[in-house]
C-alpha positions in Angstrom: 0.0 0.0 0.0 1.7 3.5 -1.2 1.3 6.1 1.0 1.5 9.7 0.5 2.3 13.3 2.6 -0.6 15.8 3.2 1.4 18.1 0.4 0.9 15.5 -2.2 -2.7 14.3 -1.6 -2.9 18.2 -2.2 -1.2 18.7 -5.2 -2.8 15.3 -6.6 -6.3 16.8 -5.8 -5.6 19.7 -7.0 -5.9 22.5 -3.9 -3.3 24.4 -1.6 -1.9 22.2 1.5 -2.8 25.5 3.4 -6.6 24.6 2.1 -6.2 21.1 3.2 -5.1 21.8 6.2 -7.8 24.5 6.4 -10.5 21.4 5.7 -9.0 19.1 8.4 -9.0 21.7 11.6 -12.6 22.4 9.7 -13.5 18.9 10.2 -14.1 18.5 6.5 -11.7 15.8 6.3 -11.0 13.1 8.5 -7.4 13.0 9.4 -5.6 10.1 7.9 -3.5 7.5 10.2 -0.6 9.1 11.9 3.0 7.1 12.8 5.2 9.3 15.1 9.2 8.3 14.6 10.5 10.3 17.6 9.1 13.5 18.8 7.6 13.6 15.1 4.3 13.0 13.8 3.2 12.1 10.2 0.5 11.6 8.5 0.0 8.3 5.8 -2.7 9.2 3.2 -3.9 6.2 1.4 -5.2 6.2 -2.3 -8.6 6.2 -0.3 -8.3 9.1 1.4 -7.0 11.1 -1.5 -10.5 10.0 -3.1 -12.2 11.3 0.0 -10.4 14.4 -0.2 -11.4 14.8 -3.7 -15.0 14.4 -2.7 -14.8 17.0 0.0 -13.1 19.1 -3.3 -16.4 18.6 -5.5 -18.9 19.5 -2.7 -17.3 22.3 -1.2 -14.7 23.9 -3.1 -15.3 26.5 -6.1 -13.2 28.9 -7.9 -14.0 32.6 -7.2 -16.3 31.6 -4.1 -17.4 34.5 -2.2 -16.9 36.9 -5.0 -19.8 39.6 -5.2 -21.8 39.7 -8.3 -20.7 42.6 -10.9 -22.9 45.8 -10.2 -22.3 47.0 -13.7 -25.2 47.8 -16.2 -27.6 48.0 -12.3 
């Protein structure tokens, strides 16, 4: 089983890591299993939950969200 960093289950989804992270202190996202090797902690996305990520993506996540309409021509 590959396993991936938070960075690259963002960049393979196609968002910041910032937004990620964002969506996982949101509670958007689940977090992934995390290993510790020392005082360190990691986090091992699966194929799976780089799919849930994407779904998350699809119903949340727009381009230009929040942006007012144009008042021109009103």
């Amino acid at each position: 089983m590959k396993t991936m960093s938070t960075a690259q289950v963002a960049a393979q989804v196609g968002i910041d890591r910032v937004t990620l992270e964002r969506w996982i202190r949101d509670g958007k996202v689940k977090l992934p299993e995390t290993i510790a090797i020392g005082a360190r902690r990691f986090r091992l996305w699966t194929a799976a939950d780089a799919e849930r990520v994407r779904r998350v993506k699809a119903r949340t996540y727009r381009k230009g969200r929040g942006r007012k309409p144009s008042q021109k021509g009103k």
